[in-house]
matplotlib code that plots the C-alpha trace (Angstrom):
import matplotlib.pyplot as plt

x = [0.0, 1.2, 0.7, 0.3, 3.9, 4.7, 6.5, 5.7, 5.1, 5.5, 1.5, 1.6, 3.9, 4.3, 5.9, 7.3, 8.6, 8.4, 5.3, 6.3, 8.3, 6.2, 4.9, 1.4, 1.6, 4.2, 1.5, -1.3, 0.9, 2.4, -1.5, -1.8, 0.8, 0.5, -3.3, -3.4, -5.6, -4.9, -4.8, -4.2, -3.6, -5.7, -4.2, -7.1, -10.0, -8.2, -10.2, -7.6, -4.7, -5.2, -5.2, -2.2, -0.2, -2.0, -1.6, 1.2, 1.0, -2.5, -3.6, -1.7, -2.8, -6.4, -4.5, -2.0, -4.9, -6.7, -4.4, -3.6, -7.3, -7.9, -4.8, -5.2, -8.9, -8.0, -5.4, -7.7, -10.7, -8.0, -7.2, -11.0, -11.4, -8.1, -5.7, -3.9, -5.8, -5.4, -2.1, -2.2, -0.2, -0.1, 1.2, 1.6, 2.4, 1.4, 5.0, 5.9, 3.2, 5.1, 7.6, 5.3, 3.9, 7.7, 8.1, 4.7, 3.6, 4.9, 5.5, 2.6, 0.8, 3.2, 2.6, -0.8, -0.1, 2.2, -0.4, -3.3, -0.4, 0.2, -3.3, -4.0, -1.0, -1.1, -0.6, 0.1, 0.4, 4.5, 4.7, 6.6, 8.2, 9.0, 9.8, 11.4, 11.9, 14.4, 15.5, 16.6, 14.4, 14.9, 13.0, 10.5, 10.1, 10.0, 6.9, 4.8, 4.8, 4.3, 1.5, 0.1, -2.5, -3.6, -3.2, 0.5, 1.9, 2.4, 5.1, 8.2, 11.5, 12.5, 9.7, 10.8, 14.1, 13.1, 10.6, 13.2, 16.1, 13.1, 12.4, 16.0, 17.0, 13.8, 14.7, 18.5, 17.0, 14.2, 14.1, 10.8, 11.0, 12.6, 13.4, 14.3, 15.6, 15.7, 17.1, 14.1, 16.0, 17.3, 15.0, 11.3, 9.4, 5.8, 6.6, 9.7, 9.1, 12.7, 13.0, 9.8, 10.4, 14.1, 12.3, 9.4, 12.1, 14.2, 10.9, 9.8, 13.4, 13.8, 13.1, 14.8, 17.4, 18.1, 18.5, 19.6, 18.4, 20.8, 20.7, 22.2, 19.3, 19.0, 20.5, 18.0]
y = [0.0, 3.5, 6.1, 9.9, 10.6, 8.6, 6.0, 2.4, 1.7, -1.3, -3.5, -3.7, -1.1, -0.9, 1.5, 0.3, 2.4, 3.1, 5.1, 9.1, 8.4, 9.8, 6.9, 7.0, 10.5, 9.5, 6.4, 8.9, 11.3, 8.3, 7.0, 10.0, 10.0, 6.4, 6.2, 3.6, 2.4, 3.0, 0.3, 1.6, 0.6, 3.2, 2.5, 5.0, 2.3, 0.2, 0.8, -0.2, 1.8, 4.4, 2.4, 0.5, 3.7, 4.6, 1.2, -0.7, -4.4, -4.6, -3.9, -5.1, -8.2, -6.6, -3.7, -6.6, -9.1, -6.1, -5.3, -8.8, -9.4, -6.0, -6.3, -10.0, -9.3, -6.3, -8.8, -11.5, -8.5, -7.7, -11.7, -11.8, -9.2, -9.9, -6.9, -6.8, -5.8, -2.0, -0.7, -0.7, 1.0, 0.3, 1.4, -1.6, -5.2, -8.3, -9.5, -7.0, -7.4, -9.7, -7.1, -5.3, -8.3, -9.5, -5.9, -5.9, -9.2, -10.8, -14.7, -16.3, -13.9, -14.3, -17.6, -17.5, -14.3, -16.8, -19.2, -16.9, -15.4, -18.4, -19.4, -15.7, -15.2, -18.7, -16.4, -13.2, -11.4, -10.7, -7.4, -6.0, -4.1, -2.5, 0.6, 1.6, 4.5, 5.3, 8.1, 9.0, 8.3, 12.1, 13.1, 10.5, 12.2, 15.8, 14.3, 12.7, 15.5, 18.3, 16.1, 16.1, 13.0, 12.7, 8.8, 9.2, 11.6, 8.9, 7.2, 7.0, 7.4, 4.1, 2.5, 4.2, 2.8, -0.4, -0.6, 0.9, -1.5, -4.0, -2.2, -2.6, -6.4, -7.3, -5.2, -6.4, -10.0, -9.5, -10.9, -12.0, -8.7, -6.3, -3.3, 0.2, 1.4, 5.8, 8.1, 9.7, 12.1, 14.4, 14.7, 15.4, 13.9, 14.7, 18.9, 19.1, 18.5, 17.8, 15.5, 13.4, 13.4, 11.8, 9.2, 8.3, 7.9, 5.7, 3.5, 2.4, 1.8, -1.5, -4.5, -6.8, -6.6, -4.5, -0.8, 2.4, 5.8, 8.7, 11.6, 15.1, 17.4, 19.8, 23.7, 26.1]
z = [0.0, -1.0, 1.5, 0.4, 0.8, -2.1, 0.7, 1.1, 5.0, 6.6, 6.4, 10.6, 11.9, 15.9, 17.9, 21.3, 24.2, 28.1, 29.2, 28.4, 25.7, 22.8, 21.0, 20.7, 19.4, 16.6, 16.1, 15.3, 13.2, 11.2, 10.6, 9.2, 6.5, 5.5, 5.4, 7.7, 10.7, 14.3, 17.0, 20.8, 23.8, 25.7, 29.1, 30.7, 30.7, 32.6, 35.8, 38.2, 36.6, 39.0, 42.1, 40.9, 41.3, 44.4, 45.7, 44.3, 45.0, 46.3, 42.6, 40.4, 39.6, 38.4, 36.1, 34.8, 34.0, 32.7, 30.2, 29.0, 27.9, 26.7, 23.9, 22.7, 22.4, 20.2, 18.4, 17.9, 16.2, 14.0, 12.8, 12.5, 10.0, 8.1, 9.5, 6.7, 4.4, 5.4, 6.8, 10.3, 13.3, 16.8, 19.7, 21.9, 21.2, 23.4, 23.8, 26.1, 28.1, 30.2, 31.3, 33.5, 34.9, 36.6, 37.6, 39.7, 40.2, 43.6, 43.2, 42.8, 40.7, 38.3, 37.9, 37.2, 35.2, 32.9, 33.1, 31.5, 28.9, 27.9, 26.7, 25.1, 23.3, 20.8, 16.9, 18.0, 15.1, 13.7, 13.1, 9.6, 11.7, 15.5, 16.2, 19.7, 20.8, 23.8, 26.4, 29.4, 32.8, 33.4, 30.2, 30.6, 33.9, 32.6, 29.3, 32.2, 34.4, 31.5, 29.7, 33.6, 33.5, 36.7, 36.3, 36.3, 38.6, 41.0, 38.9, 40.6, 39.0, 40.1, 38.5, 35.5, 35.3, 36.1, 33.4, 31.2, 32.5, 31.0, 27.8, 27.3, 27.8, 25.8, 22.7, 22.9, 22.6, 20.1, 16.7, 15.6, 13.4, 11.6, 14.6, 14.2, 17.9, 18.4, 20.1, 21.4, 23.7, 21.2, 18.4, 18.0, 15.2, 16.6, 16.8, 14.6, 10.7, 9.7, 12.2, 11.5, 7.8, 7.7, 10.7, 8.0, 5.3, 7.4, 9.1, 5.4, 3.8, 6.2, 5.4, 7.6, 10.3, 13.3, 13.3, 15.1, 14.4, 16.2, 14.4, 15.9, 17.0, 14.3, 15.4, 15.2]

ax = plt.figure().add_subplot(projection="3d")
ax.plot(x, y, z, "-o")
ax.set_aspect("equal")
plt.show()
């Protein structure tokens, strides 16, 4: 499929990241350019999201579970209807799942947690390609607090790193499909132009592989 910018994207497009980090904004904006459909994660109708931040432990089980049945019933929709028939991009894939659950979870939860993963996640769907985008826990910090959802200001910036320690091992590992890993820190392809038009030129040149994209910041 040929978007407007004259560009092939990737059929199933998915863009990874730590909560903060920008990526369901750059999922809308790159929707936009290739034509394509939206799938989100939409982390605020998860009714026990706030009280796992509240809370901690005593909820998160709920938000966990939650969030596993929410995505791989919005998976298993898409497989239903054919998803790749249009272009599609998302902003969460079920894999990672996982990563939050063994940073919450205390022993036992986990392995029921595993148990019910297990069951849901039989043909998730291989993306054509990943997209991750990376920065600094401060900066994460500094997006959370300015966007100021009142869901999130409890993070912590422990939790942050943790999750981001996570993000990190998982994405040095992964292989299932072609990834494109950025520096999110230093450039801004949802407000800056330049900077969004060399990432859309890069995102639907790969094919296969592993990739890094570090461009200097643009002086202004």
């Amino acid at each position: 499929m040929a978007s407007e910018t004259g560009l092939k994207p990737p059929g199933y497009l998915v863009v990874e990241g730590v909560i903060g980090v920008g990526k369901t904004s750059l999922v809308k904006r790159l929707a936009e350019s290739f034509g394509s459909e939206t799938l989100l994660e939409n982390a605020e109708d998860n009714p026990f999201l706030d009280r796992f931040y509240q809370d901690g432990q005593q909820a998160a089980l709920p938000t966990q579970l939650f969030f596993l049945f929410q995505r791989s019933k919005q998976l298993q929709a898409l497989r239903q209807r054919d998803m790749f028939r249009t272009a599609l991009v998302a902003d969460f894939m079920l894999e990672k799942d996982p990563l939050f659950a063994r940073q919450n979870l205390d022993e036992e939860e986990l392995k029921l947690y595993e148990q019910v993963f297990a069951r849901l996640a039989v043909e998730i769907p291989v993306p054509d390609l990943v997209v991750y985008l990376q920065a600094p826990v401060e900066t994460l910090m500094q997006r959370i607090k300015k966007r100021n959802r009142k869901v999130e200001l409890a993070i912590t910036t422990d939790y942050l790193q943790r999750l981001s320690d996570a993000y990190t091992e998982f994405f040095y590992y992964y292989n299932r499909s072609p990834l494109l890993i950025i520096n999110a820190a230093e450039i801004n392809p949802v407000e800056r132009d330049a900077d969004y038009q060399l990432l859309l030129e890069r995102i639907c040149s790969i094919r296969r592989g592993k990739h890094y994209f570090n461009p200097a910041p643009l002086l202004l």
